[in-house]
TIDREN-408490 format. One line per 2 residues: their letters; for each residue z negated, x, y negated of C-alpha. Coordinates in steps of 0.001 Angstrom, whole numbers, always signed. Example, Ala and Ser with C-alpha at 12.3 -4.5 7.8 and 13.67 -1.06 7.14 Angstrom:
2
as	-7800/+12300/+4500; -7140/+13670/+1060
END
This chain:
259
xx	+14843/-8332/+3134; +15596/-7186/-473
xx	+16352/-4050/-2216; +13978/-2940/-5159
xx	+15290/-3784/-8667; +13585/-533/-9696
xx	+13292/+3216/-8056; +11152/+5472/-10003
xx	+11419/+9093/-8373; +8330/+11792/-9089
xx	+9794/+15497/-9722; +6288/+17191/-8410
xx	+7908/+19539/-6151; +8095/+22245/-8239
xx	+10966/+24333/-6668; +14038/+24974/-9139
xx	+16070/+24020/-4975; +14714/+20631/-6161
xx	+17504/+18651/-7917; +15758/+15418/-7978
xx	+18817/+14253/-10632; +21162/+14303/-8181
xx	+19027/+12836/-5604; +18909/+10170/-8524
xx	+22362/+9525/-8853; +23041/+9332/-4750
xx	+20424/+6296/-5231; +21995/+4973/-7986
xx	+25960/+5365/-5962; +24277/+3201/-3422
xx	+22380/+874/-4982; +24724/-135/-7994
xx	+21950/-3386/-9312; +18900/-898/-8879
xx	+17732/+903/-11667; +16679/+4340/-10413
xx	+14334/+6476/-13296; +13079/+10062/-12980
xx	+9457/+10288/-13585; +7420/+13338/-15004
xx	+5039/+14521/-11424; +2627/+11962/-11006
xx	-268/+12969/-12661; -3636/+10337/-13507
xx	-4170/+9660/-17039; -6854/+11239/-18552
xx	-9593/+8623/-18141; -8791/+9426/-13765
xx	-8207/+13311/-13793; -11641/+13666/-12816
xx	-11917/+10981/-10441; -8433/+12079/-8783
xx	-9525/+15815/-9157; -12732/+14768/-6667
xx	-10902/+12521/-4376; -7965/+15614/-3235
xx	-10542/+17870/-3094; -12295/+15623/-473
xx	-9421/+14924/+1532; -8614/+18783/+2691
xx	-8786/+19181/+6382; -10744/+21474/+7410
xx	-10518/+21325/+11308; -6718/+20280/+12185
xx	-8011/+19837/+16032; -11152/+17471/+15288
xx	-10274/+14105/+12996; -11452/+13482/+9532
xx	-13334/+16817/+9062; -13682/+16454/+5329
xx	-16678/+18283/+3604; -18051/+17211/+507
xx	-16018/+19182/-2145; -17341/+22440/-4108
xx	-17424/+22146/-7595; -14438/+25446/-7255
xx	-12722/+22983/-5619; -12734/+20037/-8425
xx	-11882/+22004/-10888; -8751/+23871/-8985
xx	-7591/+20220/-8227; -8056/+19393/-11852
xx	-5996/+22691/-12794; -3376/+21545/-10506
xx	-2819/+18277/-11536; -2417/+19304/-15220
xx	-226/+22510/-14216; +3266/+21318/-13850
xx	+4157/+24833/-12507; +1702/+24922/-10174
xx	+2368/+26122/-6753; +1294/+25279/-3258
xx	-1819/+27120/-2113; -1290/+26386/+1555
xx	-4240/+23293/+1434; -3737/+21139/+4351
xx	-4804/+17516/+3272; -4589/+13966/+4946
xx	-1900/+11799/+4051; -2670/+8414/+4658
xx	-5077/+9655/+2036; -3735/+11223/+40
xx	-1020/+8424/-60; -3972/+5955/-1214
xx	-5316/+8071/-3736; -1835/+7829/-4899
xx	-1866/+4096/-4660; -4478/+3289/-6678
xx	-2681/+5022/-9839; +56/+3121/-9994
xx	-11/+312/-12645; -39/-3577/-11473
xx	+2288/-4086/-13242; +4736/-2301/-10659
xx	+2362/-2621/-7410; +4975/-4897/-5869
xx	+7681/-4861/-3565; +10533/-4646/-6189
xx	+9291/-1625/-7838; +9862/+1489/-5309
xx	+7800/+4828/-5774; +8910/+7986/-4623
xx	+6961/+10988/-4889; +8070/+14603/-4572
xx	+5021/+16937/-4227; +4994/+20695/-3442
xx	+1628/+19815/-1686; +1173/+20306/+2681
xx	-96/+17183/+4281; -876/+16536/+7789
xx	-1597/+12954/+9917; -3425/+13210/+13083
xx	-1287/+12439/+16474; -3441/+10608/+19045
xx	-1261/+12161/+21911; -2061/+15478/+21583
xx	-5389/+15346/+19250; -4618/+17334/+15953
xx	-3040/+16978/+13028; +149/+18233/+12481
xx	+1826/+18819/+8907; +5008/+16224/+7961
xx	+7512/+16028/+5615; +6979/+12625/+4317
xx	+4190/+9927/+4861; +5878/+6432/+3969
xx	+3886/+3442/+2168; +3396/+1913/-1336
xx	+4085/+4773/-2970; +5771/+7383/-472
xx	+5117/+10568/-305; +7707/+13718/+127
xx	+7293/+17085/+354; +8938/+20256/-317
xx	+6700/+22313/+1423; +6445/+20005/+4541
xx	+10194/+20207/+5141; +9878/+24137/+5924
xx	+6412/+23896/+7681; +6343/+20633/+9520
xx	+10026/+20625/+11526; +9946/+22977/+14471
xx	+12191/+26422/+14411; +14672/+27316/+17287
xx	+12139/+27702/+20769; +13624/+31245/+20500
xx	+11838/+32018/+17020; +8023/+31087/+18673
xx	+9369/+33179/+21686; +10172/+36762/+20134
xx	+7458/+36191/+17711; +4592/+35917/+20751
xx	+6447/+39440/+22163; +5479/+40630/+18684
xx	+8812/+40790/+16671; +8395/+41110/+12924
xx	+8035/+37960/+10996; +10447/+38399/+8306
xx	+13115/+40336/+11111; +12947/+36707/+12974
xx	+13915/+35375/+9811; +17046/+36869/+8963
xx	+17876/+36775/+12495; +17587/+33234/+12823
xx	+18660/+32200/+8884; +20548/+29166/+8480
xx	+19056/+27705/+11672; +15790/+26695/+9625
xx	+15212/+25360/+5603; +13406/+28011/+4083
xx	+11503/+28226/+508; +14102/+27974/-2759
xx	+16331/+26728/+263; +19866/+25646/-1411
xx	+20109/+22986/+1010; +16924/+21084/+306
xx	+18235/+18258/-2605; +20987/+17243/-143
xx	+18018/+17236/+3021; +15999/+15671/+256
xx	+18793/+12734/-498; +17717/+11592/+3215
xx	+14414/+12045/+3233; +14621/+9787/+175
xx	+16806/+6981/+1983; +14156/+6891/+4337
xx	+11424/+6212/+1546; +13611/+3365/+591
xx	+14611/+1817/+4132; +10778/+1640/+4738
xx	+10388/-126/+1466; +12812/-2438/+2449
xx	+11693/-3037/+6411; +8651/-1341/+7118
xx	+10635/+637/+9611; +12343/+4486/+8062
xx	+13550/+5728/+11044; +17039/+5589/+13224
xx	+17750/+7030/+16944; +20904/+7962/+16045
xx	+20915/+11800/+15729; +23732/+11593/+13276
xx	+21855/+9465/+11260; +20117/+10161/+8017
xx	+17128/+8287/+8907; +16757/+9715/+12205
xx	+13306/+10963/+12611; +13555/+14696/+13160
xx	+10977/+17245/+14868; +12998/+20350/+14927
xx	+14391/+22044/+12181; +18106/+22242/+13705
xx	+17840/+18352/+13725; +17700/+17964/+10466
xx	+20298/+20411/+9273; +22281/+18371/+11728
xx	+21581/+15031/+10347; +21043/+15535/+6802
xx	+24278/+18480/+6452; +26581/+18539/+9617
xx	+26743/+14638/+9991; +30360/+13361/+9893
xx	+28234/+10257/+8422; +25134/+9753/+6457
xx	+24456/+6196/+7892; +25039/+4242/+11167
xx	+26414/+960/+11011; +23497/-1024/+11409
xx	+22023/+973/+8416; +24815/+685/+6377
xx	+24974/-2779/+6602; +21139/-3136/+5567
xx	+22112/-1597/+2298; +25307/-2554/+1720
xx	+24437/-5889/+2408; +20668/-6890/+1221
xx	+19885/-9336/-1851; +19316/-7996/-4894
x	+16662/-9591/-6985
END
């Protein structure tokens, strides 16, 4: 088990909440041997814009309760794909796509030169992706999907996490949508949150733990990799902790080989 020598972060997420220098510098506080670079979004050079282009526009889900329902993309489609890519201010239109996926799309861009295990990639995207759950038979939208690169996103961490049971329970006896949010504000990370570098900083631990072990996640609440479904856990794990680690995660990076 080995740390990366190198940590290139993506700043795709296109949210001025996003301080992915300081999420840079948390890295580098940890990992003192690790050279940790910020990286322009991750867009294909030009000879695989189009290729790229076609491949996210084929991974959009179209049915989130029947699996791999992908159509065969509109030409509309390519070329708003191709827009986006090449827009570094572009903003999420809401597109639901696959993230094992998209996360291999993603894979095949990287050069060979640092497809290995000491180079870790970390992508922030402003982009919604989904995986499908075999328990319940639909896909539901995540925050991160972890591999070789991983995947983050800014838009997942609002949509994905549950809100309080109370929020889904005045909103079916019809109170106003943005009334529910002020109500319940602070209890939930919101678009242009303040919060989200510092819920970001764990997110990002996470992309590197799996790099390391293959396993992200803790069961430890307090934790910073503990694998939250509702939004109060992770305002309680990423920003009420009295910790950021457990033990047995502190150890694995405090006391890993360094190439």
């Amino acid at each position: 088990m080995q740390q990366p020598s190198f940590i290139y972060l993506y700043d795709g997420g296109k949210t001025k909440s996003l301080n992915v220098k300081e999420i840079a510098i948390s890295l580098r506080k940890r990992l003192r041997k690790a050279k940790v670079e910020i990286r322009e979004d991750f867009i294909p050079k030009e000879n695989f814009l189009e290729t790229t282009a076609r491949e996210l526009a084929s991974i959009k889900i179209s049915d989130i309760k029947k699996k791999d329902t992908f159509l065969e993309p509109l030409p509309v489609e390519i070329n708003y794909e191709k827009r986006r890519l090449m827009d570094s201010g572009h903003k999420a239109a809401g597109i639901l796509y696959d993230g094992f996926r998209m996360l291999s799309i993603f894979a095949k861009l990287i050069p060979k030169i640092e497809s290995n295990f000491n180079y870790c990639h970390i992508i922030f995207t402003n982009q919604l992706f989904g995986t499908w759950d075999e328990n319940d038979l639909r896909y539901h939208a995540r925050v991160a999907v972890f591999g070789f690169p991983s995947i983050i996103s800014t838009t997942g961490v609002v949509e994905a996490p549950a809100k309080p049971r109370e929020f889904y329970l005045k909103r079916q006896m019809g109170m106003n949508f943005l009334a529910l949010k002020e109500e319940f504000k602070g209890r939930f990370i919101d678009y242009d949150d303040s919060r989200l570098t510092e819920v970001m900083k764990g997110y990002s631990l996470q992309a590197l733990l799996f790099h390391m072990t293959g396993d992200p996640f803790c069961k430890d609440k307090n934790c910073r990799l503990y694998n939250a479904h509702w939004q109060e856990e992770v305002i309680h794990a990423q920003l009420k902790s009295e910790y950021e680690l457990c033990n047995f995660h502190e150890k694995i990076l405090t006391k890993t080989i360094i190439r």
